[in-house]
N, C-alpha and C positions, 0 to 999 in steps of 0.2 A: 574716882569720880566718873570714869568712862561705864562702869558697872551701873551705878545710880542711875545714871542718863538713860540707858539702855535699858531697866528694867521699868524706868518709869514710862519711858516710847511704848513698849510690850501693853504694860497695862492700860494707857489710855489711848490705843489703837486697837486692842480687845473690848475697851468699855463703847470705843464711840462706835464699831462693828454693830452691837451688840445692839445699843439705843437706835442706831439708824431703822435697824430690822426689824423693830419692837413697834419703832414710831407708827402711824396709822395714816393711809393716804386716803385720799378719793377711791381708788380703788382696792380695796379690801388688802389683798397683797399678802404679808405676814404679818402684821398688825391684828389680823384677827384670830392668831395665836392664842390670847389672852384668851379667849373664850366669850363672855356675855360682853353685854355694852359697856363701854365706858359712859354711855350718858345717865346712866340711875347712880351709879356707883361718887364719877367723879366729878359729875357737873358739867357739861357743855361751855358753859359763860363764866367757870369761876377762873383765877389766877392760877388757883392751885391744882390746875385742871390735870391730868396724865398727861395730855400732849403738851401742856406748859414745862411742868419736868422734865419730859426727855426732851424738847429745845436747851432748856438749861442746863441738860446735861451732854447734849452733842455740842456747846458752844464752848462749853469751861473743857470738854475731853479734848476737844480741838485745840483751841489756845494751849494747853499744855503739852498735849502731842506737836505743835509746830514751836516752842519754846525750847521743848527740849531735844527735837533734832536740831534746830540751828546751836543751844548750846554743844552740844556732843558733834557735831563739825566744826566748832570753833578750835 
């Protein structure tokens, strides 16, 4: 079980690395990795925007990464 725990920590501390760097600030940063705009592509004002995704994917990498170190210290 201690395996499980541990490889799941690994992967969602690599995914939310990963999203955080991707995300897009006020200042250009690494978010401008991606290349052209996100506003022709993904829409500025829609849900299903880019930056809506990687929220939703730094929240759920998160809750899962603190789920499963407090399971694997239990």
């Amino acid at each position: 079980m201690t395996m499980l725990f541990s490889i799941t920590i690994l992967v969602s501390s690599v995914l939310l690395i990963i999203s955080v760097l991707l995300r897009e600030s006020s200042s250009e940063g690494l978010g401008a990795i991606s290349g052209s705009s996100s506003d022709s592509l993904w829409g500025k004002n829609k849900g299903t925007s880019k930056q809506a995704m990687l929220n939703r994917v730094i929240i759920v990498s998160a809750v899962v990464f603190i789920i499963s170190a407090v399971a694997l210290a239990a």
